[in-house]
PABA-887176 format. One record per residue (C-alpha): y, x, z. Coordinates in steps of 0.02 Angstrom, whole numbers, padded with zeros to 5 digits, always signed. Layout:
YXZ/...
//
This chain:
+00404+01570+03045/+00357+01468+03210/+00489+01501+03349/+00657+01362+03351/+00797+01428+03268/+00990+01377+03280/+01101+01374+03133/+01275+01380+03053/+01335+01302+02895/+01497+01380+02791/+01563+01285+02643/+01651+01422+02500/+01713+01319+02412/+01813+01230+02552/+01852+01367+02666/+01930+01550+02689/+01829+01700+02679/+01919+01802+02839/+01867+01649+02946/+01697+01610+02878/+01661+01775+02925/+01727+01771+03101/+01617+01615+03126/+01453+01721+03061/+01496+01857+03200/+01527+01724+03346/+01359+01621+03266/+01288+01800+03295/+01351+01832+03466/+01283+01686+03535/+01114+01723+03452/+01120+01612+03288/+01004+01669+03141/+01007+01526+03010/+01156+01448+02891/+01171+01342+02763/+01267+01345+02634/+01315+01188+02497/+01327+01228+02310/+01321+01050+02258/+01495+01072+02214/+01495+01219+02092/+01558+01218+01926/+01587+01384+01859/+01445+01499+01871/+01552+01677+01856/+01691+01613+02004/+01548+01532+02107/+01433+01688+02095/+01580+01796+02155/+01646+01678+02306/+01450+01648+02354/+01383+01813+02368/+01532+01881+02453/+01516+01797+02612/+01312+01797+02598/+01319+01968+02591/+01401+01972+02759/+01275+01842+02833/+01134+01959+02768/+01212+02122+02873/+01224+02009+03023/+01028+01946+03004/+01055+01772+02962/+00924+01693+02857/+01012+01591+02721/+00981+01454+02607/+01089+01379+02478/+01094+01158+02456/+01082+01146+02261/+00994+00980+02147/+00946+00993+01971/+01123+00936+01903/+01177+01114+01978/+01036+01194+01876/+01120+01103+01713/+01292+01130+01747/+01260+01329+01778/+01143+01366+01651/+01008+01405+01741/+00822+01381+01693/+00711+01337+01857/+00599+01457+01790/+00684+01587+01832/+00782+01601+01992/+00849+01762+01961/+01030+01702+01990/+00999+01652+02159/+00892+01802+02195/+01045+01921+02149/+01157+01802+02262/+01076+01888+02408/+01006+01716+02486/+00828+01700+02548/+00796+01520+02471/+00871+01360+02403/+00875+01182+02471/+00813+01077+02334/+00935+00896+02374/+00863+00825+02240/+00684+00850+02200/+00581+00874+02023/+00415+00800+01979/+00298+00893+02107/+00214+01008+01983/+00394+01095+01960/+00425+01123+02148/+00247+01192+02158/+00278+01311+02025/+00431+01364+02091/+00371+01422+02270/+00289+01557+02179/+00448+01641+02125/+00438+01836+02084/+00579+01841+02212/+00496+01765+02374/+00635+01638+02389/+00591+01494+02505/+00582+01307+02415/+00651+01186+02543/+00642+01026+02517/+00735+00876+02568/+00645+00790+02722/+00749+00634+02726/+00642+00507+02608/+00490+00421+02683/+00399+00442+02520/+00219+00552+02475/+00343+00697+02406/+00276+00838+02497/+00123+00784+02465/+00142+00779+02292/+00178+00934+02279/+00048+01014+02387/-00076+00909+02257/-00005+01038+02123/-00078+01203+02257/+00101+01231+02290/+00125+01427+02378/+00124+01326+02565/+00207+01477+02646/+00355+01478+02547/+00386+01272+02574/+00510+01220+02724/+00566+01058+02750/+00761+01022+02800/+00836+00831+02828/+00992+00768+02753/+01154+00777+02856/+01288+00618+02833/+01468+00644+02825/+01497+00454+02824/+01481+00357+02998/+01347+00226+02995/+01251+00299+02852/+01136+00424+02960/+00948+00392+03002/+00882+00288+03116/+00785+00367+03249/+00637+00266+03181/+00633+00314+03009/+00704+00499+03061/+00518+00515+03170/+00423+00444+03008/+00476+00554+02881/+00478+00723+02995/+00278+00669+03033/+00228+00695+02866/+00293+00856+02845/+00239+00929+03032/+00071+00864+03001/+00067+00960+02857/+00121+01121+02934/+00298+01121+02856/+00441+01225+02947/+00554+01106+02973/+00751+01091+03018/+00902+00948+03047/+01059+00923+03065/+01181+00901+03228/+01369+00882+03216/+01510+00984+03290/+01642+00855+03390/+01768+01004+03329/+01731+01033+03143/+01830+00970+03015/+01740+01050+02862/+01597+00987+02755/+01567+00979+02586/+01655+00816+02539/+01816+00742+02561/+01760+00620+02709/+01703+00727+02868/+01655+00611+03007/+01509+00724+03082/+01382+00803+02998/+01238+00764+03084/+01076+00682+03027/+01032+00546+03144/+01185+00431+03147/+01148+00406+03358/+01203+00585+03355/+01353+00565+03293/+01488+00560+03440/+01337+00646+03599/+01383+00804+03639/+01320+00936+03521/+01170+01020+03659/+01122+00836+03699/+01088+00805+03490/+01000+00967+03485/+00888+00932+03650/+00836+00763+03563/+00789+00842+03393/+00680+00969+03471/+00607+00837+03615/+00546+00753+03451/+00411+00879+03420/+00460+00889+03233/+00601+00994+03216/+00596+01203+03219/+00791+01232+03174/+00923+01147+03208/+01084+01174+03128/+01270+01136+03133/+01320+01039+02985/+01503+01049+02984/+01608+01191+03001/+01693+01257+03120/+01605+01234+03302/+01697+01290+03433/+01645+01436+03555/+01614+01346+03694/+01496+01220+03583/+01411+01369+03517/+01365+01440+03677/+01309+01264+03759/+01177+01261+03626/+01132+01450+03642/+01107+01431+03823/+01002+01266+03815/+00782+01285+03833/+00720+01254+03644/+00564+01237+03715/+00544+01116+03859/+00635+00948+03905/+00792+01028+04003/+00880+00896+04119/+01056+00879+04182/+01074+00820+04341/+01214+00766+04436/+01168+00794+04628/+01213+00679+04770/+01317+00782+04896/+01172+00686+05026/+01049+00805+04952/+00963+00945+05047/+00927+01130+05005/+00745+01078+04992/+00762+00931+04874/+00883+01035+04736/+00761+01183+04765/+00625+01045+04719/+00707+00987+04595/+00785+01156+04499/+00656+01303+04558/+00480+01193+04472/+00424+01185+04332/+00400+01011+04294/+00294+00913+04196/+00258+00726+04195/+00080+00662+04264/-00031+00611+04108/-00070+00460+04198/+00079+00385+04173/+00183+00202+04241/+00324+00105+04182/+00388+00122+04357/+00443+00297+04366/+00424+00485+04284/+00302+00577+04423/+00304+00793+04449/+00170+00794+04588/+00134+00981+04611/+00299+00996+04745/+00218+00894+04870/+00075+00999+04858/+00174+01157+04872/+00314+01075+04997/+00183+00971+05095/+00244+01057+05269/+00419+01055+05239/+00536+00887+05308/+00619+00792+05217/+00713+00664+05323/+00753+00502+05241/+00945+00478+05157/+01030+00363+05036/+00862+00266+05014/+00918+00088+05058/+00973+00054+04891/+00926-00018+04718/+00876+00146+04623/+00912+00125+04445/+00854+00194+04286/+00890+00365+04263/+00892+00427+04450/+00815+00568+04526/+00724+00528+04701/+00610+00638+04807/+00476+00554+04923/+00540+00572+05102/+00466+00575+05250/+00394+00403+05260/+00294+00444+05112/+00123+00489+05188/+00058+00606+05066/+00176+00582+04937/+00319+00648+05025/+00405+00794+04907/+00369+00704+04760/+00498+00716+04618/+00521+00542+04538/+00623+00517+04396/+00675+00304+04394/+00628+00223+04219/+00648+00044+04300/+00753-00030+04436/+00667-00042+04609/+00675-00010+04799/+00566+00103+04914/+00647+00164+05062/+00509+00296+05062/+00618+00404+04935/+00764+00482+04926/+00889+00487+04805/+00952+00653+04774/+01055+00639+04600/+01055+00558+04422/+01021+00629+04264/+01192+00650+04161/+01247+00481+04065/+01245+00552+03907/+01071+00619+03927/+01003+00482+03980/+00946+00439+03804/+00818+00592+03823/+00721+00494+03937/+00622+00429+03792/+00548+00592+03771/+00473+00597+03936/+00305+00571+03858/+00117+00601+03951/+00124+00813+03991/+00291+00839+03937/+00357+00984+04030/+00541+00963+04094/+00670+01057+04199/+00828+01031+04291/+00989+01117+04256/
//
């Protein structure tokens, strides 16, 4: 599994059955093919068996690929030997989310399960776990790696330590997924729901912005609602949004010309490898735009971080350049032509050498 997936997560034990699976038909609408599900809170196997495979049942017929949250107090309290996974198997999901782990040797033994279910394992400790068990020849294939999302505000990652423990599983070749939170959803697992997402800066951006950082990150392959229920229209912003590539919003300057939004929203951009502290530079327009004019407009003015210029016609040879400001200055020789959205502006940081970018 290699392409960037988008998720949903339903909580059973929480919620109604007619409108979890309303939400699995909208999530499937809009093109989502991942949910979680939380059995942390479980306590009688029979009733929990019953309310669980109801609704995964309907996920399955829909094409979602689902994996249940469950720790080794859950194995306990249901009766269940680790050895054999049977009950999950005859749930209908296709793996479990281990939020607590074992010893290593037991997670490797695991991912061989007669039943193919996928071992994922909880991403959100900066500690040699995965590679512990990959010491014990653990089946590699059948490993994924998932963060932690945080219901309480001011306990989710830093961006620091987020970046530090997703390395050591992409290194490794781990699919890999995270959290983002709905500004809508009132449903999680626990009794305190103030987001569910896993980096705490997350928390309150809207939910495509979240998303956009997680992937710009390089780390993530899924990303995945935590709380229950996202509305339509937050559903569709993230369906709509490039998984791939660095995508942009900018709010144009009604001063700009035909030429400079065509520059800016008809490339495809990528940042020069040589790179400054001055500005982002996408050089290839004024190579392909190197007859056109561009007379010179709203260029006597401080240009500040997070504006979008294009070189003008005092530029010499650099006129059509696309400039993207990462530190105050002034330079009559460009134009300013818009500004990327405030709440984006904290994607800038992923504007590394090469990255490829667009404009929406």
């Amino acid at each position: 599994m290699t392409f960037r997936q988008l998720g949903l997560s339903i909580y059973p034990d929480h919620s109604d059955f007619s409108k979890d699976k309303d939400y699995l038909a909208l999530g499937k609408k809009y093109g989502y093919s991942r949910l979680f599900m939380s059995m942390l809170e479980a306590d009688d196997i029979l009733a929990t068996k019953q309310k669980f495979s109801r609704i995964i049942a309907v996920a399955k017929e829909l094409g979602y690929l689902t994996i249940i949250d469950i720790s080794p107090r859950i194995f306990e309290k249901l009766r269940i030997s680790y050895q054999d996974l049977r009950f999950f198997a005859e749930l209908g999901v296709d793996g479990i989310r281990l939020d607590q782990g074992f010893d290593g040797n037991t997670e490797a033994l695991i991912s061989y399960n007669p039943y193919g279910l996928i071992i994922e394992l909880n991403m959100s400790n900066d500690v040699a776990y995965l590679e512990n068990i990959l010491s014990y020849q653990a089946n590699k294939p059948y490993l994924f790696g998932c963060h932690n999302f945080y219901p309480q505000v001011g306990t989710g990652l830093t961006e620091e330590f987020f970046l530090e423990c997703s390395e050591r599983f992409k290194k490794n070749g781990i699919h890999t997924a995270a959290f983002v939170a709905s500004q809508h959803g009132e449903q999680g697992p626990w009794n305190v729901n103030d987001g569910l997402p896993t980096l705490e800066s997350d928390r309150y951006l809207p939910i495509q912005v979240q998303a956009k950082k997680l992937f710009a990150t390089g780390f993530i392959d899924d990303v995945i609602i935590g709380n229950a229920y996202a509305t339509e229209e937050e559903l569709k912003a993230l369906a709509e949004m490039d998984r791939y590539q660095l995508q942009l919003k900018v709010d144009f300057l009604a001063e700009a010309t035909e030429l400079e939004r065509k520059i800016a929203c008809d490339m495809q951009h990528f940042r020069r490898g040589d790179t400054n502290a001055l500005v982002a530079r996408s050089t290839q327009s004024r190579v392909i735009y190197k007859e056109e004019e561009t007379p010179p407009h709203t260029n006597n003015i401080e240009f500040k971080f997070g504006d979008v210029l294009i070189g003008n016609d005092q530029f010499g040879i650099y006129k059509n350049e696309l400039q993207i400001v990462l530190t105050p200055h002034k330079d009559t020789r460009k134009n300013k032509i818009g500004r990327i959205s405030k709440e984006e502006l904290v994607l800038l940081k992923y504007l590394n050498p090469w990255t490829k970018f667009n404009f929406i």
